[in-house]
DOFI-306919 format. One record per residue (C-alpha): x, y, z. Coordinates in steps of 0.2 Angstrom, whole numbers, plus 5000, padded with zeros to 4 digits. Example, Ala and Ser with C-alpha at 12.3 -4.5 7.8 and 13.67 -1.06 7.14 Angstrom:
# DOFI-306919
506249785039
506849955036
//
This chain:
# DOFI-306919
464148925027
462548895016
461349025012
459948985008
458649125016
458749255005
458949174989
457249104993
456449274996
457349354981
456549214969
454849254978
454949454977
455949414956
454149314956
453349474962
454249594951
453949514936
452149504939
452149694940
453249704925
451749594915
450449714920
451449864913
451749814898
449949734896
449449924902
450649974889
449749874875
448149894878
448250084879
449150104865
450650194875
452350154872
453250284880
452850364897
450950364905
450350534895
449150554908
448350384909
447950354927
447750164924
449650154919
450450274929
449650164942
450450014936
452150094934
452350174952
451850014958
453249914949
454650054952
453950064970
454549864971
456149914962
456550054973
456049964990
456649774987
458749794983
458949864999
458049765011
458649615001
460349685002
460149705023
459549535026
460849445015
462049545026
461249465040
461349285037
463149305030
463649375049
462549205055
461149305061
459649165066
458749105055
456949175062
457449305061
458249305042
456349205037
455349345047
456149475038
455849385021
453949365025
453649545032
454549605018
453649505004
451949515010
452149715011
452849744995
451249634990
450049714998
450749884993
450649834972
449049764975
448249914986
449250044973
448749974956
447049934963
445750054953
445050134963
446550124975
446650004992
447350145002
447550035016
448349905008
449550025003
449750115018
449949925028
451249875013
452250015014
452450015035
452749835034
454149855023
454949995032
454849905046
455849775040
457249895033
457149965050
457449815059
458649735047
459649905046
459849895066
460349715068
461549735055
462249895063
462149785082
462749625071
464249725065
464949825081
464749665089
466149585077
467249735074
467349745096
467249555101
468249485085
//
C-alpha cells in the first residue's frame, strides 16, 4: 500500500507552519521581544496564529493518515487535505491580519472543524466496518 495523500498535505501545511514561524520570530525581532508578547498586540497576534496551526493540524493530519491507511478513497483523503489547508490558511491570515479579517477567521476555523468532523466519523465508520466484516 503507498501513501502518498497525506505526506503531500503535511509538506504543504510544514510549508504553512514555517511561514508562521518566520513571522514570529521577525515579530520578535523587530519588537525587541524575546520572551512572551508583553502586551504587544502585533505579536501576540502572530503567536496565536502559529500555535492555532500547531494545536489544530496534528490531529486532523493524524485522522486523515488513518484514513488512507484503512484504504479510504482517494477524494475523499484529497478533499480533506484541501478543506483542511485552505482553512488553516485563511485562519493565519484573517488572525494575524492587523486589523483582524474576522471572517477569514471565522471561515478558517469552521472549514477546519469540519474536516476533523468528517475525518473523525469516517474513521469511526471505516473502523467498525473492519472490526465487524474482518
Amino acid at each position: 500500500m503507498s501513501i502518498v495523500v497525506t505526506p503531500f498535505f503535511t509538506a504543504l501545511l510544514a510549508a504553512l507552519y514555517m511561514i508562521l514561524t518566520v513571522r514570529v520570530i521577525n515579530a520578535r525581532g523587530s519588537e525587541r521581544i524575546g520572551l512572551g508578547e508583553q502586551g504587544n498586540e502585533k505579536l501576540l497576534r502572530r503567536v496565536r496564529a502559529h500555535s492555532n496551526c500547531a494545536e489544530y493540524v496534528p490531529i486532523a493530519l493524524l485522522l486523515i493518515l488513518m484514513l488512507e491507511l484503512m484504504g479510504a478513497a482517494p477524494w475523499l483523503l484529497v478533499g480533506l487535505g484541501t478543506v483542511l489547508l485552505a482553512g488553516r490558511s485563511l485562519h493565519a491570515y484573517g488572525f494575524s491580519h492587523e486589523p483582524e479579517l474576522g471572517n477569514l477567521r471565522v471561515a478558517g476555523m469552521i472549514l477546519t472543524f469540519t474536516v476533523i468532523g468528517i475525518a473523525t466519523i469516517a474513521n469511526l465508520i471505516l473502523s467498525l466496518d473492519g472490526l465487524f466484516l474482518a
